[in-house]
VEXDREN-2710 file (C-alpha; in Angstrom, 1 decimal):
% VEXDREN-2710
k/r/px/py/pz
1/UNK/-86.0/42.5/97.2
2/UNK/-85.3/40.5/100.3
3/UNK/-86.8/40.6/103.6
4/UNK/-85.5/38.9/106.8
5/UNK/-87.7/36.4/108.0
6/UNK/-91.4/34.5/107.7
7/UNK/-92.3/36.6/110.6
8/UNK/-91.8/40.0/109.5
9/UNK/-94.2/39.6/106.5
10/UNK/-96.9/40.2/109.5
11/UNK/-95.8/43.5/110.1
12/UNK/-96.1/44.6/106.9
13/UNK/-100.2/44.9/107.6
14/UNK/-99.1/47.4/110.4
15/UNK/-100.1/49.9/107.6
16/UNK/-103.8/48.9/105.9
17/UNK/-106.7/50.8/105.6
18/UNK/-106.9/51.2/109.4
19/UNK/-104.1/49.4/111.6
20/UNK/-105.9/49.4/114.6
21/UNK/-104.0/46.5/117.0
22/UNK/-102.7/44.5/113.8
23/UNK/-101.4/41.3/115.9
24/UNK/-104.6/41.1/116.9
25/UNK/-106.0/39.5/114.2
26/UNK/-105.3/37.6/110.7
27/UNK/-106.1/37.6/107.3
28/UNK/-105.5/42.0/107.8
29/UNK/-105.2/41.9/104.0
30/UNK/-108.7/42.4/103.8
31/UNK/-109.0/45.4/105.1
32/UNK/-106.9/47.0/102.6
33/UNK/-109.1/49.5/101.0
34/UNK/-110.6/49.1/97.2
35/UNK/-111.6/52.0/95.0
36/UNK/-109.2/54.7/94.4
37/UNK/-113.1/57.0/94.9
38/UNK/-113.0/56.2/98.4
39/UNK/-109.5/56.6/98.7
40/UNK/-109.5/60.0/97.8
41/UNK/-112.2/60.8/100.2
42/UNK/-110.2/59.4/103.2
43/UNK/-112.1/56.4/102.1
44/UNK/-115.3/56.6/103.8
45/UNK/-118.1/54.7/102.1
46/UNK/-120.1/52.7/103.7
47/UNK/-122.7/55.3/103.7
48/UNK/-122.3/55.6/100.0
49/UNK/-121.4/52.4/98.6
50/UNK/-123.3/53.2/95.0
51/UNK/-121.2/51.3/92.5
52/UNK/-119.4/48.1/91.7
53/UNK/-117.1/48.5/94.9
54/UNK/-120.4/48.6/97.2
55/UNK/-119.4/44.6/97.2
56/UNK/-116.3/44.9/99.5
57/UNK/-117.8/48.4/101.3
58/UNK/-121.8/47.5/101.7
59/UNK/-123.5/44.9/99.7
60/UNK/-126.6/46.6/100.6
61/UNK/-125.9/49.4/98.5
62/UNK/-126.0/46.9/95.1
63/UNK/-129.7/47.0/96.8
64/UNK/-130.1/50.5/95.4
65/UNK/-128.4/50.0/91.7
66/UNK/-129.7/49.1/88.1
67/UNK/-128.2/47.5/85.4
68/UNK/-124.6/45.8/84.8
69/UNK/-121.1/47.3/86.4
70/UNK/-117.7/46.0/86.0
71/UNK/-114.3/47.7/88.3
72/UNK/-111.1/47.4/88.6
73/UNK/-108.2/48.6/90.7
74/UNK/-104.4/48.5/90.8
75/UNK/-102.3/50.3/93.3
76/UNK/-98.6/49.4/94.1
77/UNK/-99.1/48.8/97.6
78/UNK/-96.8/50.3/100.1
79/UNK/-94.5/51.6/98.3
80/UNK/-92.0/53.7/100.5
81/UNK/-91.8/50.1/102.7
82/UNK/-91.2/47.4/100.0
83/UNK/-90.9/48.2/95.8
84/UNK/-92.5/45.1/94.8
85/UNK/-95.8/44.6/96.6
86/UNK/-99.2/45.4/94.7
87/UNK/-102.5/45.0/95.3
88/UNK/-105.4/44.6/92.3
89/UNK/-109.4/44.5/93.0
90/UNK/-111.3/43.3/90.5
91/UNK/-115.8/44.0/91.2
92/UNK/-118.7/43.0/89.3
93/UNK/-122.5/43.8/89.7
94/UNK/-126.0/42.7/87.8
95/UNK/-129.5/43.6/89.2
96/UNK/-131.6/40.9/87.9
97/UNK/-135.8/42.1/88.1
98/UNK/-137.8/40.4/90.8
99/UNK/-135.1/39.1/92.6
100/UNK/-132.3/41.9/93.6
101/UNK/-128.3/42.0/92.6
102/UNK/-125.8/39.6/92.6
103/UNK/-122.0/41.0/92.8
104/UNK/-118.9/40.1/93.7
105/UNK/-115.1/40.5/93.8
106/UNK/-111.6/39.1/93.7
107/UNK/-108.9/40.2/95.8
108/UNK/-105.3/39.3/94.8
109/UNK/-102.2/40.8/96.9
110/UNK/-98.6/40.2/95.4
111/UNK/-96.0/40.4/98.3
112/UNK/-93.3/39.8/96.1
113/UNK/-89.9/37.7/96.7
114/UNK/-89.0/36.9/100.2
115/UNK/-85.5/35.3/101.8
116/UNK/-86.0/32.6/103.5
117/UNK/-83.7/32.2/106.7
118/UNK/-83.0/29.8/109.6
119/UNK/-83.5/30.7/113.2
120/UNK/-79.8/32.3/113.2
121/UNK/-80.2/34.2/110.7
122/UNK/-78.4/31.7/107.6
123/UNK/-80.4/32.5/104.0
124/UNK/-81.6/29.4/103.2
125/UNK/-83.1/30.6/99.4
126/UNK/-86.2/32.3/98.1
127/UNK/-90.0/32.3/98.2
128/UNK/-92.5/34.1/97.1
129/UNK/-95.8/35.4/98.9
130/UNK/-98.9/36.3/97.7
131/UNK/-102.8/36.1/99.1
132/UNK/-106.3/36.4/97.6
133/UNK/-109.9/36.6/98.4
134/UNK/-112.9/35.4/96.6
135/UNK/-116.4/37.1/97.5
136/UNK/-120.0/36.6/96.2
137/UNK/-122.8/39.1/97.6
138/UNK/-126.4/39.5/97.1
139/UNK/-128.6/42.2/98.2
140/UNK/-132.5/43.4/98.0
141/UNK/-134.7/46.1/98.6
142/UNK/-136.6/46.0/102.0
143/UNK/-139.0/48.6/100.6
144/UNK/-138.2/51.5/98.8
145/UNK/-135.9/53.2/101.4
146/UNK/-134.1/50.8/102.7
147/UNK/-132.1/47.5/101.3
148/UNK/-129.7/44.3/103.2
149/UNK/-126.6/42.6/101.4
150/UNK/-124.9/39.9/102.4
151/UNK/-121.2/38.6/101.4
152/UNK/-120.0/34.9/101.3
153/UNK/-116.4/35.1/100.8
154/UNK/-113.0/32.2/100.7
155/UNK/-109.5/33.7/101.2
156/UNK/-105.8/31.8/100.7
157/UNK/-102.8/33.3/102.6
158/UNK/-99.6/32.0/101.3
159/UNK/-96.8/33.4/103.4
160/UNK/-94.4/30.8/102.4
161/UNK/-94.1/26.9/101.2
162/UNK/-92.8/25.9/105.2
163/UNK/-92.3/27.2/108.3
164/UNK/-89.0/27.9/110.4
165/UNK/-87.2/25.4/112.7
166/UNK/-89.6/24.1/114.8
167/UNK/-92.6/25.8/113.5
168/UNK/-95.7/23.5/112.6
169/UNK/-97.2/24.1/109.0
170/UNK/-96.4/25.4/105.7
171/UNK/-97.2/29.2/106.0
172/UNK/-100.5/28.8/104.0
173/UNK/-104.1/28.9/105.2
174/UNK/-107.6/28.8/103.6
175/UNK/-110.4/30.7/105.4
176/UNK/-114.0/31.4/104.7
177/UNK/-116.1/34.0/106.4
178/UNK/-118.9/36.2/105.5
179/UNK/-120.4/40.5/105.5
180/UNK/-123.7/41.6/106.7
181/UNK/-125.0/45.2/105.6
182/UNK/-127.3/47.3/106.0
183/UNK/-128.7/50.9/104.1
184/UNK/-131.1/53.4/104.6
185/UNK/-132.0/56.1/102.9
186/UNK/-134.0/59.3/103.8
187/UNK/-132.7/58.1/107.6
188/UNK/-133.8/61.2/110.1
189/UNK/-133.4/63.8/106.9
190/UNK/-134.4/63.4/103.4
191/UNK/-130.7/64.2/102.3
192/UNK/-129.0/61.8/105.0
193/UNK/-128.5/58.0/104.3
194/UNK/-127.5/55.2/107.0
195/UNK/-125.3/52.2/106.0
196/UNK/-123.7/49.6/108.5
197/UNK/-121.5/46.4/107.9
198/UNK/-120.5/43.8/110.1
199/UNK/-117.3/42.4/107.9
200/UNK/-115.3/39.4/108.1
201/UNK/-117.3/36.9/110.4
202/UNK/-115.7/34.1/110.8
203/UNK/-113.3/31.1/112.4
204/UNK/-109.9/31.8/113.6
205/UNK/-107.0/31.9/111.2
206/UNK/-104.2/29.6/111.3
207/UNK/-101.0/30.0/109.6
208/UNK/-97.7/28.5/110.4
209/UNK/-98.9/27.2/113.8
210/UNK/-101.8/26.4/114.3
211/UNK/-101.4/26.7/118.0
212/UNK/-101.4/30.3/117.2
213/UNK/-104.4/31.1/115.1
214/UNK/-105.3/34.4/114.9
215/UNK/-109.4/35.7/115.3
216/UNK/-110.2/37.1/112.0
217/UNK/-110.1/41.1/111.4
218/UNK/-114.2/41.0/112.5
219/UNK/-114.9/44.4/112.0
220/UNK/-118.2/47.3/112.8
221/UNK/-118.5/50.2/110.5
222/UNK/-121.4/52.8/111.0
223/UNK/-121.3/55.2/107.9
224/UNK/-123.2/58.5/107.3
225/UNK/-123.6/60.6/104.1
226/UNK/-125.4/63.8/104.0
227/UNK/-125.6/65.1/100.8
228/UNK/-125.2/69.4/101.5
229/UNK/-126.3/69.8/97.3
230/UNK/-128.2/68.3/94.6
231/UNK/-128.4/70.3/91.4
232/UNK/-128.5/69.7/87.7
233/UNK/-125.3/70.8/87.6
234/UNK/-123.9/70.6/91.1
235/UNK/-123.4/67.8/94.1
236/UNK/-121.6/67.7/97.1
237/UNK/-121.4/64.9/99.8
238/UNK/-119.7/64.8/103.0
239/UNK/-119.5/61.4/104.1
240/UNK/-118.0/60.0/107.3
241/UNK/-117.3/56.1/108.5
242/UNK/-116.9/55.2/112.2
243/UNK/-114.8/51.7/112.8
244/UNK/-114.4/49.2/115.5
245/UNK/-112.2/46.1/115.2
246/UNK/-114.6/43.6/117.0
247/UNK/-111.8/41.5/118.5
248/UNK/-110.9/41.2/122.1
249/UNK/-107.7/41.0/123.0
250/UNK/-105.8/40.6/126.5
251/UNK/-102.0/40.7/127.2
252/UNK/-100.8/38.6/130.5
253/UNK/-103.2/40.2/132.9
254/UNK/-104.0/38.7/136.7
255/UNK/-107.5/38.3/136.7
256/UNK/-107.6/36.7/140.2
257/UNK/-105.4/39.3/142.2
258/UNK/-103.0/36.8/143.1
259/UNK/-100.0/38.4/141.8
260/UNK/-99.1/35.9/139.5
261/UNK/-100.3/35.0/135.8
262/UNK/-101.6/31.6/135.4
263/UNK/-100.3/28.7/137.5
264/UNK/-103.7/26.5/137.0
265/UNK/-105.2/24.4/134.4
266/UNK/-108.7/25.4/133.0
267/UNK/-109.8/23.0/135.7
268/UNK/-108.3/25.0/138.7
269/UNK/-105.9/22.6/139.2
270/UNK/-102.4/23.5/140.1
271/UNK/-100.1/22.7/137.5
272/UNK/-96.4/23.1/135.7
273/UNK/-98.0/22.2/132.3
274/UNK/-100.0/24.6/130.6
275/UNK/-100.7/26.6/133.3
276/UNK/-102.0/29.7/131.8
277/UNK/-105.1/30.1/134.5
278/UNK/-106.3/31.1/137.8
279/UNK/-107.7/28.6/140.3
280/UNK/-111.0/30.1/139.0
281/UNK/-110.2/28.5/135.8
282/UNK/-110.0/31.9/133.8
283/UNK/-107.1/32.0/131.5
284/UNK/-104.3/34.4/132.3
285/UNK/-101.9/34.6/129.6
286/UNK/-102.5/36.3/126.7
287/UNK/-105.1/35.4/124.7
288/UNK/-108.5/36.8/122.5
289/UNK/-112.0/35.8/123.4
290/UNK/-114.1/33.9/120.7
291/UNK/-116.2/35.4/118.3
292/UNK/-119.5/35.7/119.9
293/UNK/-118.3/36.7/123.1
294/UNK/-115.7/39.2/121.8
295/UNK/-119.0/41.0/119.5
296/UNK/-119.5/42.1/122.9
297/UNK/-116.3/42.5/125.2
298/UNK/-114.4/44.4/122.4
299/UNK/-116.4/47.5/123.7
300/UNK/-115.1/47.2/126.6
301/UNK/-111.7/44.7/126.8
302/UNK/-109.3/47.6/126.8
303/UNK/-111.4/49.5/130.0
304/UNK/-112.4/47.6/132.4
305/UNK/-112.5/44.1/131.8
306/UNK/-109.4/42.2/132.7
307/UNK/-106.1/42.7/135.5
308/UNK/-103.0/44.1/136.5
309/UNK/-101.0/43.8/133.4
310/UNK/-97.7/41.6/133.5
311/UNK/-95.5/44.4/131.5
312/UNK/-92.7/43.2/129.3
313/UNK/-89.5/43.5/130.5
314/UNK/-87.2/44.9/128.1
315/UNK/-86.1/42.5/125.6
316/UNK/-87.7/39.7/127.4
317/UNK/-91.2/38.2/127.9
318/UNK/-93.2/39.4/131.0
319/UNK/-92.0/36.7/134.1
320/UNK/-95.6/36.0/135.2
321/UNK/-95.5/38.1/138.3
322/UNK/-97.0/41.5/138.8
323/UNK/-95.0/43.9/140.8
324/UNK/-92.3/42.4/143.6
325/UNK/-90.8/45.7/143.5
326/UNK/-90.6/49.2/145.2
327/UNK/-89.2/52.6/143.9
328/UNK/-87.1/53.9/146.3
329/UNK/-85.7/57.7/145.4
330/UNK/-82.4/57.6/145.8
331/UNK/-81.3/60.5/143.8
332/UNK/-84.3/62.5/145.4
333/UNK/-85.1/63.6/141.2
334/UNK/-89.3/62.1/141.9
335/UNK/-88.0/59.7/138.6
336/UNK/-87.6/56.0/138.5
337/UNK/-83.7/55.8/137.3
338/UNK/-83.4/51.8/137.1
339/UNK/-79.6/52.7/136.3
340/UNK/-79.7/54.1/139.4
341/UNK/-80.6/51.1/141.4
342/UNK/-83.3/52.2/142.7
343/UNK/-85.8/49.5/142.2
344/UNK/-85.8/46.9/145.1
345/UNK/-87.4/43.7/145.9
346/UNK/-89.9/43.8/148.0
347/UNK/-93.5/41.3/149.1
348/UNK/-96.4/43.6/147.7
349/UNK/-94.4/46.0/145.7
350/UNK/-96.0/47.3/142.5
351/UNK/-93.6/47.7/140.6
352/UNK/-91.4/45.0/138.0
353/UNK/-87.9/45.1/138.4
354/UNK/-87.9/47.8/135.3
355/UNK/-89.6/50.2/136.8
356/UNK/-93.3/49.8/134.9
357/UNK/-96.0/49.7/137.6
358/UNK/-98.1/46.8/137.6
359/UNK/-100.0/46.4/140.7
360/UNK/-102.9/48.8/139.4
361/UNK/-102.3/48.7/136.5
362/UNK/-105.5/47.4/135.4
363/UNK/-107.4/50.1/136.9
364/UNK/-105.5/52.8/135.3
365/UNK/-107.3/51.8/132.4
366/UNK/-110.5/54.0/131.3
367/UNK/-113.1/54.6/128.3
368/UNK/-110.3/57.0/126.4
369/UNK/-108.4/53.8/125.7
370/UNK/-111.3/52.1/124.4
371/UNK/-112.2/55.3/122.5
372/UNK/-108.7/55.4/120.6
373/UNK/-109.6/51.9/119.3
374/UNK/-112.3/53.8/117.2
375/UNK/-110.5/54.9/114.0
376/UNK/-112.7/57.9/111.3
377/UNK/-112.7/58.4/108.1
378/UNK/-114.1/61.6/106.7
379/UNK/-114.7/62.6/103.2
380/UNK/-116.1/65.6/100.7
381/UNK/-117.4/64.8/97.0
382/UNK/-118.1/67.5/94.6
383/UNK/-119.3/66.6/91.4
384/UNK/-119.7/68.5/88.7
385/UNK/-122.5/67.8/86.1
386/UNK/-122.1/63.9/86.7
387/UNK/-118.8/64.4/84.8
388/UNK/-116.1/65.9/87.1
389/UNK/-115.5/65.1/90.4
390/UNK/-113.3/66.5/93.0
391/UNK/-112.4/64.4/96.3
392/UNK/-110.6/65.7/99.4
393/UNK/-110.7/63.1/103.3
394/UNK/-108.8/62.4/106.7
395/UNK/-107.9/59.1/107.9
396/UNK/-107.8/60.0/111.6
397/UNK/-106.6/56.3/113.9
398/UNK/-105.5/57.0/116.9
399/UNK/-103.9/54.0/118.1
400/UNK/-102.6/53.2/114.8
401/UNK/-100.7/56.9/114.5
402/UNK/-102.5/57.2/111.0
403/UNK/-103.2/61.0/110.2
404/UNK/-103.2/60.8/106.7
405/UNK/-105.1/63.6/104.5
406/UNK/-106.3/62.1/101.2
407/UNK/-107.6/63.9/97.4
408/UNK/-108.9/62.5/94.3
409/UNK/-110.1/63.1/91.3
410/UNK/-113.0/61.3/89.2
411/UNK/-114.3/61.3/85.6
412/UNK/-117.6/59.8/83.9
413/UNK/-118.4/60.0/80.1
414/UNK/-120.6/57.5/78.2
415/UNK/-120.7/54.6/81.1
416/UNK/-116.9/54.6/81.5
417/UNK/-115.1/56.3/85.0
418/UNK/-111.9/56.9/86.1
419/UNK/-111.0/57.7/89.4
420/UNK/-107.5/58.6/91.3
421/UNK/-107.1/58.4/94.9
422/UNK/-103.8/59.9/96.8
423/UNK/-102.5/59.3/100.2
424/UNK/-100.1/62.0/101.5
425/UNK/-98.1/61.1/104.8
426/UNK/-95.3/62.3/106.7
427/UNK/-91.7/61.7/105.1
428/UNK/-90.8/58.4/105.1
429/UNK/-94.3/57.1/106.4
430/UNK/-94.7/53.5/104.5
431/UNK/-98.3/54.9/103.1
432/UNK/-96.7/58.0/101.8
433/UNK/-97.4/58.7/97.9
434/UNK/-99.5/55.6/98.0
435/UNK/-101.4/56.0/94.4
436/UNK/-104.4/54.2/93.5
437/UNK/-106.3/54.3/90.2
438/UNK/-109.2/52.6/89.2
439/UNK/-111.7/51.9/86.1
440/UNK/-115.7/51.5/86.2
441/UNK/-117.4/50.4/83.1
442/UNK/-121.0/50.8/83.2
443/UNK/-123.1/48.6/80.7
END
C-alpha cells in the first residue's frame, strides 16, 4: 500500500496504547501494548503483571513466579488506518532458586511498504519500514510481600534507507534504555497489590536529523489490583493503571515577558543566528527539557511553568511575536470575525493577527490541563475455576480522544493459555476492530 512521505510514518503512533502528546517523544512503538489478557481488560496490568508478559508490564512481578513460561502475540496492527502493519511480541521467563528470574522479550513491528517521494511530491520508488526491540529483565523477592525488576533493553527504528532533500541521516536509529519496577502485595488490604514502573529511561532519539532528536516515551505507571473474590471455583479482579508521559514539552512560549520569542544566544547575547533565547539565556523556542529535569517538570510543564504562547498562525509557523494586535467589534456580534477585519495592529495588543490571544496566554493555563495528560485504564477479570476467563476494560485518554471499551476472553488447560483481546471504537477510528490473540505455554 503506499503512503505519502517519510514524515507521515510518525503519525501513525498518534494511535498506541495511550497517545498522550505523540510528537513529543520517539521510539512510541514501545508503548504499543503486549498481551491480548491486558487488552481485553482495557489493558491495565501493572498491578497484575503475573505471567510471561510481566517483562514489558512489571519485571517485578517475574519476582512473584515459579517455574518456566514462554508467550507470544500477533495482532495486525491498526488495521482500519493501514492493511499491512503488524505487530508480534514474543516473552520468556525462568525463576532460577537462590537467585530470582530472568525474562525477557522481543519486539518486532512490520510497517509495511512505503513510497518514497521528493519534497514536491514526485514518487521516487519504494521502501520498506520496520522496528524492533530487544529486552532482558531480572527481578527478586524483597521479602515475601514485596519484589523489584529491572529491564535492560536495545531498540532499531528503520523508517527508511535515506532521508528527504536536505534532511541529514538515513531514517534509522539504535537506542538503548532501561525499566524500573516495583510490587507489593497485601499493600493497605490483604486483597490489594501495588505495582509501579518507570519505563523507557533513556538518551534522546535521533532519526533522520539528528538536530531533531526526540526525548524517549519516559513513562510513570501506578497500577492497583484488588481482587473482590477468591474461591475454588471463582475469582474476580478489578484492576486499574494510572499513566504519566514523563516528558516536558514547551511550544514557542516568552518566558521573559518581552513580547518576543528568542532573539538571544544561550549567552544573552543578542543575535540573528540561533537565537532561540531570552537575554536571561532561557531558551524560547520550542523545545523539551532533559531527562532528569523533565522527571520533575512534566507535572507541571503544561500549568504553570513557561510563557505567553506564540500561537500558530494558520498554515504558517508562529512569527516570534506575542500579540501586536487588538479586537476591535465592528460587527457589534462580541466574536472575533478575522474576515471581518477586525483585528488591528496595535503596541501591547494581545492578540496575533488571527485572532488567538497570546498576551496571557500562559496564565490561562491551570492543573486541568495537566490533569488531561493523565490517561486510565480500568479492567475486570472473572475467572472461572482457573479455566475460563472473562475480561471486559476502558481506555479513558483525554488528550489523546481515546474512549475505547475493551473484552476478552481467556482459556488454561494443562499449562497451555489462550487469550483474545478486542478493541471496539467509534466508526472509522484507526483502533477500531483491533484484534489481538496470544499463546502462554507453561512448562
Amino acid at each position: 500500500m503506499k503512503r505519502f512521505t517519510v514524515v507521515s510514518l510518525i503519525t501513525l503512533f498518534t494511535f498506541t496504547s495511550f497517545s498522550y502528546s505523540q510528537s513529543e517523544a520517539g521510539s512510541i512503538f514501545l508503548l504499543i501494548a503486549p498481551s491480548a489478557r491486558a487488552g481485553g481488560m482495557g489493558e491495565a496490568h501493572v498491578g497484575l503483571a503475573d505471567d510471561a508478559y510481566a517483562s514489558y508490564w512489571n519485571p517485578a512481578g517475574l519476582g512473584f513466579l515459579e517455574g518456566t513460561e514462554l508467550a507470544l502475540m500477533h495482532v495486525n496492527w491498526l488495521p482500519n488506518l493501514a492493511d499491512d502493519m503488524a505487530y508480534d511480541f514474543f516473552a520468556m521467563r525462568k525463576s532460577i532458586p537462590n537467585l530470582g528470574t530472568i525474562g525477557g522479550h522481543l519486539i518486532y513491528l512490520n510497517l509495511g511498504e512505503q513510497t518514497r517521494t521528493d519534497e514536491v511530491g514526485a514518487e521516487l520508488g519504494k521502501f520498506s519500514s520496520y522496528m524492533f526491540a530487544f529486552n532482558l529483565s531480572y527481578s527478586t523477592k524483597i521479602n515475601k510481600y514485596s519484589a523489584f525488576g529491572i529491564n535492560a533493553k536495545v531498540s532499531y527504528q528503520h523508517l527508511t534507507d535515506q532521508g528527504a532533500g536536505a534532511e541529514e541521516g538515513k531514517g534509522s536509529s539504535t537506542d538503548f534504555g532501561f525499566d524500573v519496577g516495583y510490587m507489593k502485595k497485601e499493600f493497605i488490604f490483604p486483597s490489594l497489590t501495588l505495582g509501579t514502573t518507570i519505563t523507557n529511561i533513556g538518551p534522546k532519539v535521533s532519526f533522520i536529523d539528528p538536530a531533531q532528536a526526540d526525548p524517549q516515551p519516559t513513562n510513570f505507571t501506578l497500577g492497583l489490583n484488588y481482587q473482590v473474590l477468591n474461591s475454588e471455583y471463582n475469582k474476580l479482579s478489578v484492576v486499574w493503571d494510572i499513566n504519566k508521559l514523563l516528558v516536558a514539552s514547551y511550544p514557542d512560549m516568552d518566558w521573559d515577558g518581552d513580547g518576543f520569542i528568542g532573539g538571544y544566544d544561550e549567552d544573552g547575547n543578542e543575535t540573528n543566528k540561533n537565537a532561540f533565547y531570552n537575554n536571561d539565556g532561557k531558551q524560547e523556542t520550542a523545545h523539551t527539557d532533559p531527562l532528569y529535569l523533565a522527571l520533575f517538570t512534566s507535572w507541571v510543564d503544561d500549568w504553570f511553568i513557561g510563557g505567553d504562547i506564540d500561537m500558530a498562525s494558520p498554515g504558517n509557523l508562529a512569527d516570534g511575536v506575542i500579540g501586536g494586535w487588538n479586537w476591535v467589534d465592528n460587527n457589534g456580534n462580541d466574536k472575533i470575525d478575522v474576515d471581518e477585519g477586525e483585528m488591528v495592529e496595535s503596541d501591547g495588543g494581545k492578540y496575533n493577527e488571527y485572532g488567538q490571544k497570546e498576551v496571557g496566554s500562559g496564565d490561562a493555563r491551570s492543573i486541568e490541563n495537566e490533569l488531561r495528560q493523565v490517561v486510565h485504564n480500568i479492567g475486570l477479570e472473572y475467572w472461572y475455576s482457573n479455566v475460563f476467563a472473562i475480561r471486559l476494560g476502558y481506555i479513558y485518554d483525554y488528550n489523546g480522544k481515546l474512549f475505547n471499551p475493551t473484552m476478552g476472553i481467556g482459556l488454561r488447560y494443562g499449562g497451555y493459555g489462550f487469550d483474545f483481546g478486542y478493541t471496539f471504537g467509534e466508526p472509522g477510528h484507526p483502533l477500531e476492530n483491533t484484534m489481538r490473540f496470544s499463546l502462554n505455554w507453561v512448562l
